[in-house]
KEZANU-81370 format. One line per field, with one value per residue: z, x, y of N, C-alpha, C in turn; residue number from 1; residue in one letter. Coordinates in steps of 0.05 Angstrom, whole numbers, plus 5000, padded with zeros to 4 digits. Atoms other than C-alpha are relative to their C-alpha. Last residue first. Layout:
% residues N
nc3 <- (Z | ...)
nc1 <- (X | ...)
nc2 <- (Y | ...)
cac3 <- (Z | ...)
cac1 <- (X | ...)
cac2 <- (Y | ...)
cc3 <- (Z | ...)
cc1 <- (X | ...)
cc2 <- (Y | ...)
num <- (NUM | ...)
residu <- (A | ...)
This chain:
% residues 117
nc3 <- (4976 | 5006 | 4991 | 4985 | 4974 | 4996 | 5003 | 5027 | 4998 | 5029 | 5028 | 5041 | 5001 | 4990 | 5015 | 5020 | 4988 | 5000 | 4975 | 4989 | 4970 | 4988 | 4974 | 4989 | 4977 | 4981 | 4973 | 4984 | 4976 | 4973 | 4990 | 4983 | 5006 | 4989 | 4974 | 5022 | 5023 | 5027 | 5011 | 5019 | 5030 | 5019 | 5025 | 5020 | 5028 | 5020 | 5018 | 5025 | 5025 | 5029 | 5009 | 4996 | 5029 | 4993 | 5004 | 5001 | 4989 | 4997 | 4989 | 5000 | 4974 | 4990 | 4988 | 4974 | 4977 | 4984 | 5021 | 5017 | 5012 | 5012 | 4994 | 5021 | 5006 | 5015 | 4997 | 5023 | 5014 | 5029 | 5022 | 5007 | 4999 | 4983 | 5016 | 4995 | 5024 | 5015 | 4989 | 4996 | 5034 | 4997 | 4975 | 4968 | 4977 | 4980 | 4959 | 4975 | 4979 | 4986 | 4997 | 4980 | 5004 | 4978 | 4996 | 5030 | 4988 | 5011 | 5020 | 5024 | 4998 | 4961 | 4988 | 5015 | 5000 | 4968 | 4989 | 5007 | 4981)
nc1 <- (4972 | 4976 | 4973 | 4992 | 4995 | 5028 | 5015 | 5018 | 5025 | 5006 | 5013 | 4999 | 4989 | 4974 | 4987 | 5002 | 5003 | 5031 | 4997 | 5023 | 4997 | 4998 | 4997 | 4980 | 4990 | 4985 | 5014 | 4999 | 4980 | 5007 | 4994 | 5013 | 5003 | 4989 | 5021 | 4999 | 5010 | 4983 | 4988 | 5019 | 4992 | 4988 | 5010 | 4991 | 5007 | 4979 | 4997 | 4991 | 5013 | 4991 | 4978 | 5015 | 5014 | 5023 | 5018 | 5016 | 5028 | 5033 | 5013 | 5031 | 5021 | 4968 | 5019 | 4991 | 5029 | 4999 | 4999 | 4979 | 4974 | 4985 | 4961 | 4985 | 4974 | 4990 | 4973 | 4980 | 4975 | 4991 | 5005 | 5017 | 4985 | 5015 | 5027 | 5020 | 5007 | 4975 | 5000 | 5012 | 5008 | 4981 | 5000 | 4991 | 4985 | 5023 | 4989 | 5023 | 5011 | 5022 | 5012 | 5024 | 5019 | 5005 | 5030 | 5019 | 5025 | 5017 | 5010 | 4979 | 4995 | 4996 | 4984 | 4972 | 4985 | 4991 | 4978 | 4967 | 4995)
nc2 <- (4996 | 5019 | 5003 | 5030 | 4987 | 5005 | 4984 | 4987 | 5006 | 4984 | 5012 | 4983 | 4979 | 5014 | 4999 | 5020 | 5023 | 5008 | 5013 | 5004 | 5013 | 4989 | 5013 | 4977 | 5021 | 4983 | 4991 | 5016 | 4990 | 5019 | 5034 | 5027 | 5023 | 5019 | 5025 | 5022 | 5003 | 5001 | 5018 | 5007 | 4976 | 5013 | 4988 | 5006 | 4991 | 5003 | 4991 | 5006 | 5005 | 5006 | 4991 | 4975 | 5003 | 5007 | 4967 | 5005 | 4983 | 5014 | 4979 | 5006 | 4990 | 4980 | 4969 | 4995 | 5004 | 5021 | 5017 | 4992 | 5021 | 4990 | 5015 | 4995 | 5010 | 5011 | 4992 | 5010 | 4978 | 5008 | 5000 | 5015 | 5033 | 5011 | 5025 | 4991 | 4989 | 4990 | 4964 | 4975 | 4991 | 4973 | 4964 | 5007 | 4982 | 4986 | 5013 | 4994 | 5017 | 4992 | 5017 | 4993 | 5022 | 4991 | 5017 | 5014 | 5012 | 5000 | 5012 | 4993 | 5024 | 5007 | 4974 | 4996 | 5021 | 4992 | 4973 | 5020 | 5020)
cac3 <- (5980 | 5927 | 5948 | 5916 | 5905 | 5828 | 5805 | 5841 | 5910 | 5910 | 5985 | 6030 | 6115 | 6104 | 6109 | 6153 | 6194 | 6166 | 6167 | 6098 | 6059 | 5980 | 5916 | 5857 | 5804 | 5747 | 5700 | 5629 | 5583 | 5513 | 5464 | 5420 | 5386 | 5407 | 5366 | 5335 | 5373 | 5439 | 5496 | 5539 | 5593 | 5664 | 5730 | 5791 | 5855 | 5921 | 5990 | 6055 | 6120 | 6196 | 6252 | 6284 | 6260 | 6313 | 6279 | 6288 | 6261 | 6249 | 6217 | 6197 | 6171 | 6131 | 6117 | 6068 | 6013 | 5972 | 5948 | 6004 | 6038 | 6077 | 6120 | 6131 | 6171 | 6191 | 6237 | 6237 | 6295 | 6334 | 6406 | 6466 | 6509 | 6485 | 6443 | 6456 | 6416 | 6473 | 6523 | 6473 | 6451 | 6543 | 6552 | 6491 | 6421 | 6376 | 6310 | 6231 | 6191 | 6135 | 6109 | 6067 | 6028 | 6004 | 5957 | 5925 | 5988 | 5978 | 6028 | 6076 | 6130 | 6156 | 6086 | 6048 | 6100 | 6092 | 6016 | 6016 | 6049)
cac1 <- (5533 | 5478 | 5414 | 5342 | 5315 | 5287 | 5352 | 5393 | 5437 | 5505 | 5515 | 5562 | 5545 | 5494 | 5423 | 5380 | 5374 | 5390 | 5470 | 5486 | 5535 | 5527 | 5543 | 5511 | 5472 | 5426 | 5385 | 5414 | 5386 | 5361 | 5363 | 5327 | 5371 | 5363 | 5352 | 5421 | 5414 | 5422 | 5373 | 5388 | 5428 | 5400 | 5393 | 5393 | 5380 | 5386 | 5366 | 5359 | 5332 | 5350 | 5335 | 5265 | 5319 | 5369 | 5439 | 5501 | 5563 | 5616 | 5690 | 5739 | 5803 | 5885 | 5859 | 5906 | 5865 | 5933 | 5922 | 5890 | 5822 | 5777 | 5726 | 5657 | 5603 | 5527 | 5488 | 5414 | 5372 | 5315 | 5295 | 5312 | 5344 | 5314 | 5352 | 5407 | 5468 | 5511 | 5449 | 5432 | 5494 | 5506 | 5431 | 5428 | 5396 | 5363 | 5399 | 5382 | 5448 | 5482 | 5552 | 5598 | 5659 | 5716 | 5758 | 5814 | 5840 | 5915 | 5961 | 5989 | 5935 | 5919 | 5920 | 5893 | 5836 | 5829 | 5828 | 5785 | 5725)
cac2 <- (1433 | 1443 | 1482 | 1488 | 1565 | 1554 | 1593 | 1559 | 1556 | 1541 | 1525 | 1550 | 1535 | 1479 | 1501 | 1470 | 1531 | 1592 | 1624 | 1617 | 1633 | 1636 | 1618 | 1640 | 1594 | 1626 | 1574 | 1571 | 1621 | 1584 | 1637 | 1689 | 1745 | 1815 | 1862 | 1914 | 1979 | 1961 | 1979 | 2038 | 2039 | 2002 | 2042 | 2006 | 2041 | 2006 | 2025 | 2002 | 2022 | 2019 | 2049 | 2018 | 1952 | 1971 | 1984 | 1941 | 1947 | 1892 | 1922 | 1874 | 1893 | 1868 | 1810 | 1776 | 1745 | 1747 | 1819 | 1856 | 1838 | 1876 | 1836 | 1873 | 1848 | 1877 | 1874 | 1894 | 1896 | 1861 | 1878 | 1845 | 1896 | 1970 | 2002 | 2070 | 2035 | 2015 | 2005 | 1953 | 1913 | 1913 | 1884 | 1833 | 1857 | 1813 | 1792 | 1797 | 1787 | 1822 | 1801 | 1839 | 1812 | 1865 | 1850 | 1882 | 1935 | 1961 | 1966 | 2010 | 1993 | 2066 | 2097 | 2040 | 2039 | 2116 | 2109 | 2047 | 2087)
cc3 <- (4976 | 5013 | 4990 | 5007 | 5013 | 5033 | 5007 | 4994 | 4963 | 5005 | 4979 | 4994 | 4964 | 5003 | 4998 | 4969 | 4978 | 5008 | 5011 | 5029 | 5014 | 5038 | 5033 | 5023 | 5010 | 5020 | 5014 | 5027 | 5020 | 5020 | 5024 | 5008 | 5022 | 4983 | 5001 | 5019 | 4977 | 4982 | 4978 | 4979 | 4987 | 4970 | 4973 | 4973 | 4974 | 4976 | 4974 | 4982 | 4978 | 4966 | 4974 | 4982 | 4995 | 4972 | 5004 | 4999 | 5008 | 5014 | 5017 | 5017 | 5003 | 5022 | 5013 | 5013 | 5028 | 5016 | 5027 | 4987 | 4983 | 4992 | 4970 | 5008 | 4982 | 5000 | 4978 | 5004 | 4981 | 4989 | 4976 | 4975 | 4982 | 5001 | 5020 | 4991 | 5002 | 4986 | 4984 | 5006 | 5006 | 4968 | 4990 | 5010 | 5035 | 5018 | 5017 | 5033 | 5016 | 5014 | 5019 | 5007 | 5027 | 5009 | 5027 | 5004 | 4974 | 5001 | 4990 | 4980 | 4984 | 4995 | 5028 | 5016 | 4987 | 5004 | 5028 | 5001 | 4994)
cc1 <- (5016 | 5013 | 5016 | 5045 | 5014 | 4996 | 4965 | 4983 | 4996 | 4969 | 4995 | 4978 | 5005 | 5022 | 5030 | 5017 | 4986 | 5008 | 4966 | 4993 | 4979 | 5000 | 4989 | 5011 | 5020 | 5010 | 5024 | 4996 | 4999 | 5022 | 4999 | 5022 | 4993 | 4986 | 5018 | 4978 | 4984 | 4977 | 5018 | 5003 | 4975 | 5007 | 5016 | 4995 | 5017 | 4987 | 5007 | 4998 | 5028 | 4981 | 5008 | 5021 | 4983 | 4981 | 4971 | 4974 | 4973 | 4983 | 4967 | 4987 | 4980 | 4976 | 5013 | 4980 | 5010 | 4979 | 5011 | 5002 | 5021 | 5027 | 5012 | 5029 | 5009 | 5032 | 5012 | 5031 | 5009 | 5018 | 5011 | 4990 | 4981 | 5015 | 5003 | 4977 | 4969 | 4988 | 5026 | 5004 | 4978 | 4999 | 5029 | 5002 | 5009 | 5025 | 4978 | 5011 | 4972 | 4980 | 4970 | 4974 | 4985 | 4967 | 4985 | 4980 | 4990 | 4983 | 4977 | 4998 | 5025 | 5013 | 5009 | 5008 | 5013 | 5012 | 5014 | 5018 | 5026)
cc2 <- (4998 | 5006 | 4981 | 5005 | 4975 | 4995 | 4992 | 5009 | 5009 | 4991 | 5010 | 4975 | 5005 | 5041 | 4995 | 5004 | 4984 | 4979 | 4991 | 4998 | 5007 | 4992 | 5024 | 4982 | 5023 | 4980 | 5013 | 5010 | 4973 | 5022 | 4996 | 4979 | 4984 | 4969 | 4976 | 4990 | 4987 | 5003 | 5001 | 4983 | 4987 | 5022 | 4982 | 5010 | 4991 | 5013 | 4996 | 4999 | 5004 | 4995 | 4994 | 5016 | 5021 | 5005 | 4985 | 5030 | 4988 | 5029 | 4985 | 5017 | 4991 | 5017 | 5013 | 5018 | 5006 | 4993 | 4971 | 4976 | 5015 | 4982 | 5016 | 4993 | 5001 | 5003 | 4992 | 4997 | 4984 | 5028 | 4993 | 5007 | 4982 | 4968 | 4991 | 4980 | 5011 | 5021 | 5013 | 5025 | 5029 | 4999 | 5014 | 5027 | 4988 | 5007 | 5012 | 4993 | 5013 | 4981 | 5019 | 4974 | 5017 | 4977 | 5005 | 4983 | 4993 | 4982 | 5000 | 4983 | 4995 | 4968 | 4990 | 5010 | 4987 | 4960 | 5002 | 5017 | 4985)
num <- (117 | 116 | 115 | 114 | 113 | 112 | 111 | 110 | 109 | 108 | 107 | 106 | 105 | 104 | 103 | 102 | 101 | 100 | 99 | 98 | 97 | 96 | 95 | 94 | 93 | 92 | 91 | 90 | 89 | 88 | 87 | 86 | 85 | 84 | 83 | 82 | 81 | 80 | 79 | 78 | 77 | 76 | 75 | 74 | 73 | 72 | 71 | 70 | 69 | 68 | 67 | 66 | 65 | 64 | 63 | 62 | 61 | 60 | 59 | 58 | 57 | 56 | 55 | 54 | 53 | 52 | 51 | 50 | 49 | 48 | 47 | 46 | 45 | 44 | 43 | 42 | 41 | 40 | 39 | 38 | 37 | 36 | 35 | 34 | 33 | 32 | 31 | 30 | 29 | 28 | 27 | 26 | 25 | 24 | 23 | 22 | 21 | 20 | 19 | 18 | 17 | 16 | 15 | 14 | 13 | 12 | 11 | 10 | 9 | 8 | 7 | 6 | 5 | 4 | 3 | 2 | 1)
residu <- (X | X | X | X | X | X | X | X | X | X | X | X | X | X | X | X | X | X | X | X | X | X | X | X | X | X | X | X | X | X | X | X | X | X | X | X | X | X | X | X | X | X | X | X | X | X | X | X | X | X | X | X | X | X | X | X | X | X | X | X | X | X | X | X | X | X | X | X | X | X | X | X | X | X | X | X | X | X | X | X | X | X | X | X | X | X | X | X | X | X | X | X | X | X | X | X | X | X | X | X | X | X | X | X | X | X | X | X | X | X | X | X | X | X | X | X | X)
């Protein structure tokens, strides 16, 4: 995938931010993508960034939810050698965007699910 949009954009692609959304289908989304008006789908959004945060594409698919599934396989190595030493882990914090209700557009959320603007 970065190959071709390198190839078509003449620059190189260093970030790429995806976004996945629940939606419901309107009449001309539907008869696009063979689904019934009104049902639930997945869409998702990809912005292509070169150096500088220049976007150079954005792509948005959608795909009726009867249609869609998702997949991840994580495989970890095997543990180290040396044991692990005991310590305090400080609680996880990511950022992220939000489009729920009552949530602000970014919040750092934490690891016990509470928000910070």
């Amino acid at each position: 995938m970065f190959g071709l949009i390198e190839k078509e954009a003449g620059e190189t692609v260093v970030e790429i931010q995806q976004e996945i959304r629940a939606v419901i289908l309107v009449n001309g989304e539907a008869l696009k993508i063979a689904a019934p008006p009104g049902s639930p789908a997945i869409e998702t959004t990809r912005r292509h960034f070169s150096t500088g945060r220049r976007l150079i594409q954005v792509s948005v698919n959608t795909i009726p939810a009867v249609r869609f599934f998702y997949s991840v396989e994580i495989l970890r190595k095997a543990a180290p050698a040396k044991p692990w030493r005991l310590r305090r882990l400080q609680p996880a914090m990511r950022w992220r965007r939000s489009g729920f209700p009552g949530l602000p557009p970014m919040s750092r959320l934490l690891a016990d699910g509470s928000a910070i603007t």
